[in-house]
N, C-alpha and C positions, 0 to 999 in steps of 0.2 A: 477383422482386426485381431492382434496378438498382445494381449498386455501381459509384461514377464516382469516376477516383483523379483527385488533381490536382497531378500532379507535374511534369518536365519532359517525358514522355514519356506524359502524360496521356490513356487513351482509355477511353469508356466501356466496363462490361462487362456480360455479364447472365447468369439464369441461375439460379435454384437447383441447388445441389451439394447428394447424399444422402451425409452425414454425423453421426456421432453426436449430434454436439452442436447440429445443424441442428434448423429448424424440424420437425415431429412429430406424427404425430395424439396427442391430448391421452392418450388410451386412461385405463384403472383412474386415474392418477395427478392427471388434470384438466388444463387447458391454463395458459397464461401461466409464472409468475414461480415459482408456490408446485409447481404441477407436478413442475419442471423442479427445484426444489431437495428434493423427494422423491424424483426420479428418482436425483438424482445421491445421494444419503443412502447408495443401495441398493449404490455402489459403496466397495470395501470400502479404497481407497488412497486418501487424502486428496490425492496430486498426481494423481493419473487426477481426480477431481472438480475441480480446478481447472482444468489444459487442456482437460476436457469442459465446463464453462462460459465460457471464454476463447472455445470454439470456439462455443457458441452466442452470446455476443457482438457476433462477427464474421461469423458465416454470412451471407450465403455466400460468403463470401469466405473462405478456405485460411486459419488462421494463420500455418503454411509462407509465403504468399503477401503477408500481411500484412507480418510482419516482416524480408523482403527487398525490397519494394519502397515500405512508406509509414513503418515504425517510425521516430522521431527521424529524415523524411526529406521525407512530403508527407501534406496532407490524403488521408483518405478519406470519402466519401460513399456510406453503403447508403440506399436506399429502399427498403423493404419491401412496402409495401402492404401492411399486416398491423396496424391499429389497436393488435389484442390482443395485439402480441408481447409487454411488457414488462406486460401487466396483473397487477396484484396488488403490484407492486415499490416502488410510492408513488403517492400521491393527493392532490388536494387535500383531499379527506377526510381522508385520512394527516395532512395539513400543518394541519387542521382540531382535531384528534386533540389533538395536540401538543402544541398552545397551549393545550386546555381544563385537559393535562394540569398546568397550573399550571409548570412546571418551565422552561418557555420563559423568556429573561430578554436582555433585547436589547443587542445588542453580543457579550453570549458567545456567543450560539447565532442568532440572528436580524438582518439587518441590515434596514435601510429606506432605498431608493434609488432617485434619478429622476436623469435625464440629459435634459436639454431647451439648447435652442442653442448646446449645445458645452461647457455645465456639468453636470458629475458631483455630485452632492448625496449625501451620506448623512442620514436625518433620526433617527437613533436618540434615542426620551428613556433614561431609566436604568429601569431596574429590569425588573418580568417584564414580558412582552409581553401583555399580556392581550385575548383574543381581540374586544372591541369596538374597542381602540384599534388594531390590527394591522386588521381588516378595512377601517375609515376610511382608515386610511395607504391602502392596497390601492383603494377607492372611489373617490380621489382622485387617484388614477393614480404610485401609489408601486409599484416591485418589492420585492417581499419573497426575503431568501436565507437556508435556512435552512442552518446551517454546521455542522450535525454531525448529519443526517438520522439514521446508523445509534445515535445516544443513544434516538432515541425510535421508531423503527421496529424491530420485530425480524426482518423481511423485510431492508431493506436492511444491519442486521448482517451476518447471514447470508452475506448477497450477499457481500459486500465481505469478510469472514473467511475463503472460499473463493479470491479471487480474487487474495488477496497471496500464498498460496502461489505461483502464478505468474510473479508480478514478482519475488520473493521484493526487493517493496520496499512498503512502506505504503500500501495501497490509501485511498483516502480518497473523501469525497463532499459535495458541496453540491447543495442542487436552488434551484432558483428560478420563482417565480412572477410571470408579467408581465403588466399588464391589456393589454385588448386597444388596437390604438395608442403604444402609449408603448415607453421604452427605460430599462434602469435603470442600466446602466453604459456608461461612455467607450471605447473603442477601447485596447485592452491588451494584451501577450503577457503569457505566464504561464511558471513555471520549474515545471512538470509538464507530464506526456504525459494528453490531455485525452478524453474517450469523451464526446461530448455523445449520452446518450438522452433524445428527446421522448417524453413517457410521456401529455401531456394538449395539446390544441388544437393550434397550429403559431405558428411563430418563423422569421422574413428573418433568414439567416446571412449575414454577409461576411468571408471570409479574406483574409488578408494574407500575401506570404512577410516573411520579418526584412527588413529594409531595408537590415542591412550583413552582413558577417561575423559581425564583435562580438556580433550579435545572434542567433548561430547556434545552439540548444542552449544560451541562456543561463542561469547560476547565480541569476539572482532576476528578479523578475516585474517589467515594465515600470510606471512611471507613467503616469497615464491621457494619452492622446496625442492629439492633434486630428486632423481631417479632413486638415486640408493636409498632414499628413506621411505619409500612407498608401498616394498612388500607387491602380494600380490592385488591385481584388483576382481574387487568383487564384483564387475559387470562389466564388458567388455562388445561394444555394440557399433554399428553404423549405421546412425542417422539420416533416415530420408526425409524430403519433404511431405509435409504433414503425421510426420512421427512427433512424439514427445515424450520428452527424459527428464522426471523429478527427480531431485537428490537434496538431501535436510541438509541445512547450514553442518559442518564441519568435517562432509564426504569431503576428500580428495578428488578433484579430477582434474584433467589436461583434455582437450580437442584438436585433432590435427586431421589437415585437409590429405582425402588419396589422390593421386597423381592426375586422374582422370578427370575431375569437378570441383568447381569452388562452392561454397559453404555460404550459407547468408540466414542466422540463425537471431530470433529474439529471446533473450531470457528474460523470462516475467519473475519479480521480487517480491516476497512480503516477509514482515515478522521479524525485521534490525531491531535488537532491543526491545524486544515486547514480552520478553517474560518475567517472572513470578520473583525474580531477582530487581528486575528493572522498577516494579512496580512498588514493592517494600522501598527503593528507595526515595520513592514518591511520600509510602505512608510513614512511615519511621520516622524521621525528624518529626512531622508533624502529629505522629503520637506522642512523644516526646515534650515538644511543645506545649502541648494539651494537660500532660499529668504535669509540666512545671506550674501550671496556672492554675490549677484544682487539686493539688494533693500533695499536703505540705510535708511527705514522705519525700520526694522527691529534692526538695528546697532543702534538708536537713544537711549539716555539714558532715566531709569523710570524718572517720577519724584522725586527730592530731599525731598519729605515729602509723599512720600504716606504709611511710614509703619506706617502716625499719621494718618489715615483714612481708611486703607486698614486692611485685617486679621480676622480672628474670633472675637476678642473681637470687633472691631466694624461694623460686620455685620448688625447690625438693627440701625445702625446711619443713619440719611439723610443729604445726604452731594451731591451736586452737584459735587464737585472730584469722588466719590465714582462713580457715572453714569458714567462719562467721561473714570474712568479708565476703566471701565466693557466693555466699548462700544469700546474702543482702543483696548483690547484685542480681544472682537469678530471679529471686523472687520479685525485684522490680522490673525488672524485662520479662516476667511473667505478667505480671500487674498490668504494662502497656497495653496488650491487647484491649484491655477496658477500654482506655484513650481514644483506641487506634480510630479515626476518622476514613473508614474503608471507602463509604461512598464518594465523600469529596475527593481521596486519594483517585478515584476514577474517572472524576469531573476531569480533572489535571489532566491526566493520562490522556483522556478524549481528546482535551483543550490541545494538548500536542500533535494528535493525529487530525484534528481539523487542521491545523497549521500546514498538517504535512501534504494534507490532500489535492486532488487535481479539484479543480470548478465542476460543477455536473456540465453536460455536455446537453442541451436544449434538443426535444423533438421539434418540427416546425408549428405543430398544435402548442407544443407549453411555452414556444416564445412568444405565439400570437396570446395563450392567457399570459402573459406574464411581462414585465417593465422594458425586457428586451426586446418585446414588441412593441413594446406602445409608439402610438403613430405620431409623437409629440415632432414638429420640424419648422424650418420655415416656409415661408409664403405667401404671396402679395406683400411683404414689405413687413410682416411681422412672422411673430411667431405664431403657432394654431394647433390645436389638438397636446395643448401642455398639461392639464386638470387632472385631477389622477380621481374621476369622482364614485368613492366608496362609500354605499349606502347601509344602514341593515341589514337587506334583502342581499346584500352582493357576496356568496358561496365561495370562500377557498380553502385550500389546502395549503401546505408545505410543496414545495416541489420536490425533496427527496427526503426521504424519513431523517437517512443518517446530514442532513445539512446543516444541525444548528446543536447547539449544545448550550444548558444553562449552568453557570459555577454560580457557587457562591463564594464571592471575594472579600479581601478588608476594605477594600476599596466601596464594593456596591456587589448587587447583582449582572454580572456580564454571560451575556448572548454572546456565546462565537459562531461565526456562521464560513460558510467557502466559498460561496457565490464571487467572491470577489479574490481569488484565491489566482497564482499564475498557473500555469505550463510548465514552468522551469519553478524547481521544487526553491523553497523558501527566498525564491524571489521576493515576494512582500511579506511584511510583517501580518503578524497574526489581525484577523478581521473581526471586531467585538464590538455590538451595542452595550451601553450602559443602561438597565431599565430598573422603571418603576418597581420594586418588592412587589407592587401590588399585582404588575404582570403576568408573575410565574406561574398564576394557576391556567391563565390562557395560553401559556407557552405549551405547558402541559398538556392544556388540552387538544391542543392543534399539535403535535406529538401523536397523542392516545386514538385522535382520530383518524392520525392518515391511512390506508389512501383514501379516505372519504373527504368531501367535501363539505362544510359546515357554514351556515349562515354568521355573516360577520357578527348577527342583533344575539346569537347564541355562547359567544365568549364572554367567558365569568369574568367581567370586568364591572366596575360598579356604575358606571352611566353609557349611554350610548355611546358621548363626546369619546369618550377612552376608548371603546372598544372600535369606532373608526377611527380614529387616531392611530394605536396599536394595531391596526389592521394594514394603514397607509402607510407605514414609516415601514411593517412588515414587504408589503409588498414595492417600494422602491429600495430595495436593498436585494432586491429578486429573490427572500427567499419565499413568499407566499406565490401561488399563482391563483386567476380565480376561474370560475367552472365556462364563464362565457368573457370573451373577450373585453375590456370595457371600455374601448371605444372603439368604434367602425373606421377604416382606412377608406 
């Protein structure tokens, strides 16, 4: 494989590295996409499965190496030479799937787009997409995007439910398909860090750096831009299948199909609004808050003339008030930092990306530990096998480290959990227990202990009652599982 960065000190590199998460003889498991998320099933730490997929990804390039010299910094370009790397992960077939499944419905989930002399088209009519009208768009030199692949794939679920433990920010995906010739979108940066994998035929890449500052890591995605404002670009490539093309939020780029092959590419997303901007305005008000409630510097009134001193018009006045006020205020936006409530600001922040996230995606061993197994049903005329009976002795864990988060609210103490989380991003509202205060050292603990398994009689709860209680109510909400099944089918 060839990975070429294209930074300011850009030089090709080569080379496969032997690495976990590296390419692999297939062996027992099979090769490609479905393999490799068996292989990883067998690993019993939900974040080892995600930086072991992260790193096949990227192979062969270091993630180490990734994220000091191209993360939110410069394009990278792997070549592979390896058709079958991503096989299994999506298809035109897949994409084929989809649509017959009736559920496709255009505008929500599918768009229709051509870009021809410098005009960007959407052709979307209303309603489902259905597979003869979506083909024609397609025959007629339309690209088609579908906008929430992992709705109707349970491979690219999968994928992507492993891979925001990682970012520990909303992994997301579009794929798109381009006939051969054409182009479906204008020239644009985007407010996500971008993983272009070609999974079918090949696709002419051109990258852009930002054109100013402003547009360094920016907060929202460019409108579609013309040729004249682009300059030259700084990576100019064509994309084969199982090649992959990273570019940080605010690169410029266009994809346009060559005459010869259509194009059928997924691009994997993380990191909308997840920086150091987004997050102060999580903490700020609520430091703010904090010093109005404890420090009667803050409660103190302005003074009764400064609108004759203070404001634009008298900006370039010299006035000793004018200093005085400037300096009151720095030193209380100095001050805040005391306030500032950093770790609850983070609870928050979390509480958003539980919201954001996919469900975990169950091995067939952790649904038979766990409630989505359980053999509760009817028969003979009632129901049988309903008891959910947790004992002391009965061993669990969390099912995935990152699945549960504890804030502390005005309200109470709330558990957000995903377990009950959709497919299709903030389809449901946020999913939260209300719990006992007296809980959170157990929460903690089953936190601090995964991936191990811990006897239920071992959580710091203060009577048995509670800690199988708090154990039950953990595991029908799927997010506990326990070490042996507990009941027999």
């Amino acid at each position: 494989p060839e990975a070429t960065a294209a930074g300011p000190d850009a030089k090709p590199r080569g080379g496969p590295e032997a690495m976990p998460g590296g390419p692999r003889p297939a062996g027992k498991d099979g090769g490609g996409v479905s393999g490799l998320l068996r292989r990883l099933a067998r690993l019993e730490d939900s974040r080892q499965r995600a930086a072991e997929l992260f790193r096949w990804l990227l192979a062969p390039v270091a993630p180490a190496e990734f994220l000091g010299r191209h993360w939110e910094r410069a394009p990278l370009l792997l070549r592979r030479g390896d058709p079958g790397y991503y096989a299994g992960l999506f298809s035109t077939a897949d994409f084929d799937a989809a649509l017959r499944g009736g559920e496709v419905h255009f505008g929500t989930h599918l768009d229709v787009t051509s870009y021809a002399e410098g005009v960007r088209e959407t052709h979307n009519p209303s309603g489902r997409a259905l597979p003869a009208v979506v083909w024609d768009f397609y025959q007629n030199g339309c690209s088609l995007r579908l906008l929430c692949p992992q709705a109707f794939s349970p491979t690219v679920w999968h994928f992507l439910s492993i891979l925001q433990e990682q970012f520990g920010s909303m992994a997301g995906a579009n794929t798109y398909l381009t006939p051969p010739g054409t182009q479906g979108f204008a020239p644009h940066y985007d407010d996500i860090e971008a993983f272009v994998l070609q999974l079918e035929g090949k696709k002419h890449w051109r990258v852009y750096r930002p054109r100013t500052d402003a547009e360094v890591l920016p907060q929202f995605s460019s409108a579609n831009l013309s040729q004249a404002e682009l300059g030259e670009p700084v990576l100019e490539t064509v994309l084969e299948a199982g090649d992959l093309l990273y570019f940080p939020r605010g690169f410029i780029h266009q994809g346009d199909c060559l005459p010869d092959a259509h194009s059928l590419h997924i691009t994997v997303s993380s990191y909308q609004r997840n920086s150091w901007g987004d997050f102060l305005e999580k903490l700020l008000p609520a430091a703010l808050q904090m010093a109005l409630e404890e420090d009667v510097e803050y409660r103190r009134g302005l003074p009764m003339d400064y609108l004759q001193y203070m404001g634009v018009a008298n900006s370039d006045t010299v006035d000793a008030r004018r200093t005085a006020f400037v300096e009151k205020v720095q030193s209380l936006i100095k001050k805040l930092v005391d306030y500032a409530p950093i770790d609850a600001a983070v609870d928050q922040r979390a509480k958003l990306f539980l919201h954001d996230c996919l469900p975990p995606v169950l091995t067939q061993s952790e649904k038979a530990q766990s409630v989505y197994g359980f053999p509760a049903r009817w028969q003979d005329g009632g129901p049988c096998n309903v008891d959910i009976l947790i004992t002391k002795d009965t061993e669990v864990r969390l099912l995935r480290h990152g699945i549960v988060r504890l804030c502390n609210e005005e309200a109470g103490v709330m558990l957000y959990y995903t377990t009950e989380n959709s497919r299709v991003y903030h389809k449901e509202e946020p999913k939260f227990l209300e719990i006992d205060p007296e809980y959170t050292d157990s929460i903690e603990f089953l936190l601090s202990s995964y991936p191990n398994h811990v006897s239920v009689a071992n959580l710091p709860c203060e009577t048995l009652e509670e800690k199988i209680s708090l154990a039950t109510l953990l595991f029908e909400k799927g997010i506990l599982t326990t070490k042996k099944p507990l009941a027999k089918i």
